[in-house]
N, C-alpha and C positions, 0 to 999 in steps of 0.2 A: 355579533349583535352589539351596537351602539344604544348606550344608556344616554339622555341627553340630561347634562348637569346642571341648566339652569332652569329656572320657574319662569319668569319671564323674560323677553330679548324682544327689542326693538325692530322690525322689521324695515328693512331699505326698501328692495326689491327682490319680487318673486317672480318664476317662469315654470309653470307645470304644465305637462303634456302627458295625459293618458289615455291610451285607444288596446282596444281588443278584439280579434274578430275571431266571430266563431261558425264551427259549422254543425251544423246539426243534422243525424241520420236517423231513422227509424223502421218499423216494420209493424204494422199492425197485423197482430196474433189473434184478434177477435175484435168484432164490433170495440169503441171505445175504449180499446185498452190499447198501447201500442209499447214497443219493446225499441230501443233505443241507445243510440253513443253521441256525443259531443266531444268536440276535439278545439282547442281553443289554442290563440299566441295573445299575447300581450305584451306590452312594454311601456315604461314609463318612464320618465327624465324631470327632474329637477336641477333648477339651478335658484339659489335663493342668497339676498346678501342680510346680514343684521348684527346687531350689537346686545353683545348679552358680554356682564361682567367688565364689563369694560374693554371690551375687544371688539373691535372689526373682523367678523367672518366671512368667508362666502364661502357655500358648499354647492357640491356640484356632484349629479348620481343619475346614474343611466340603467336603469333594470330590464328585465325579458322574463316570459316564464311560458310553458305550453302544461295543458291540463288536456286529459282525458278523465270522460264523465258518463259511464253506459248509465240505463236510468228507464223507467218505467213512467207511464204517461196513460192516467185514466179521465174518461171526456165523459162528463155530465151532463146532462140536459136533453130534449126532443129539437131538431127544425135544426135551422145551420147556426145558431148562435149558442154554442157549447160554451162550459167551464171544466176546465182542466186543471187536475193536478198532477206535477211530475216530481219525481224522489230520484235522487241521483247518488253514485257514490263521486267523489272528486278526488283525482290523483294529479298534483300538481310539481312541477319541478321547474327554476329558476332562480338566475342569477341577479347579486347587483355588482358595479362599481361604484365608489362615491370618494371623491376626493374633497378634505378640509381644509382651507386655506385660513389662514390668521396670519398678525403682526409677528407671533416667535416660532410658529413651527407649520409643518403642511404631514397633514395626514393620508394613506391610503386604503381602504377598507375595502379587501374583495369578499364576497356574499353568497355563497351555493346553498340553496334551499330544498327540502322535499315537504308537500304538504298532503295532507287525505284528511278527507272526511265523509259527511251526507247532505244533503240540504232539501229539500223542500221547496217547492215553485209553481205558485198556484198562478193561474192565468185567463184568459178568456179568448174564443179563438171563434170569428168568422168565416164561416166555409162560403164561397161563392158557387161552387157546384164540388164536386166529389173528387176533382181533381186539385183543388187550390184553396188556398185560405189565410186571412191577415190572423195575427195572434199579436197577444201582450201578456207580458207576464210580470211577474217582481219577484228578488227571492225575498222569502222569509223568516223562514230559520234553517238555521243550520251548526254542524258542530264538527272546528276541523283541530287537527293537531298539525302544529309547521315547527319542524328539525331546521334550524339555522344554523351553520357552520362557518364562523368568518375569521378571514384572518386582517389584521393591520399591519400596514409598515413592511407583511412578508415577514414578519418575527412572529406577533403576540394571536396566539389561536385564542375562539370560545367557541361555543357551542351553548344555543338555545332552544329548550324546549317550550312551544307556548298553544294551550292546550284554550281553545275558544268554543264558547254556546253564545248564539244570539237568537234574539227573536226580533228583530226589529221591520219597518215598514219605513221606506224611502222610496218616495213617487220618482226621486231624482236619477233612479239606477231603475228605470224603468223597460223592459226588453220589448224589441219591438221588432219581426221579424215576419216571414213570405214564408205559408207552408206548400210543398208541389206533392202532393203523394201519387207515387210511382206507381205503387200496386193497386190501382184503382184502374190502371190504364188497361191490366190482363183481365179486369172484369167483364171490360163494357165488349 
């Protein structure tokens, strides 16, 4: 884990790219309640240049990670426009690389991470008939703990523990996903 040592740095130019795709399964156990796993990748890349202390930087970091998430999912409401809340545990493991460039030296920093926790994810979800349905969700709270293990250079190990509770509400991590439910098909 990288501690960054200045307050503020002047930025040049930045380049970030992060995507994640997830799948989501489940199994309805009774009317409105359903039983469930999620399995997710992700990755992320930055490249950023800037001047802090009087140096010319550029850094440059390429990360992955995959999470599995089983998780429980209960449906509120009468008629097809239900509210849902889902409780998950999250077991997550990934890596980073990130290489530092400056005027007197260049840095390496490889990154192996394990994270767990729970979170919380309330939603509202459209059914169109008993077979299908639009949904949206947002998380918001949750509380995880991530073991970071990095080495630099290939010499200098650390090891970070970083123990996190949030409660927060951003429209901008918005989920927005197609439900098909399968066991609805041996009904009919």
């Amino acid at each position: 884990a990288i501690n960054d040592q200045q307050l503020l740095r002047l930025v040049h130019d930045q380049y970030r790219l992060e995507w994640e795709i997830d799948m989501n399964v489940g199994y309805f156990v009774k009317d409105n309640f359903a039983v469930g796993a999620q399995l997710s990748y992700s990755q992320n890349q930055e490249d950023i240049s800037y001047t802090a202390d009087n140096k010319r930087t550029t850094e440059r970091s390429f990360g992955q990670s995959m999470t599995f998430s089983p998780n429980i999912r209960n449906y509120y409401g009468p008629g097809r426009l239900k509210v849902f809340n889902q409780t998950g545990l999250i077991f997550r493991i990934g890596e980073e690389l990130r290489r530092v460039y400056n005027e007197t030296d260049e840095d390496k920093i490889k990154s192996n991470y394990y994270e767990f926790g729970i979170g919380i994810q309330p939603g509202v979800a459209f059914f169109f008939d008993r077979l299908a349905s639009v949904e949206a969700s947002i998380n918001i709270l949750g509380w995880t703990t991530k073991i970071e293990e990095s080495l630099k250079n290939d010499v200098e190990k650390s090891r970070v523990v970083t123990n996190d509770v949030s409660f927060s509400i951003n429209v901008l991590t918005l989920n927005i996903g197609v439900g098909i439910y399968l066991n609805e098909l041996s009904r009919k």
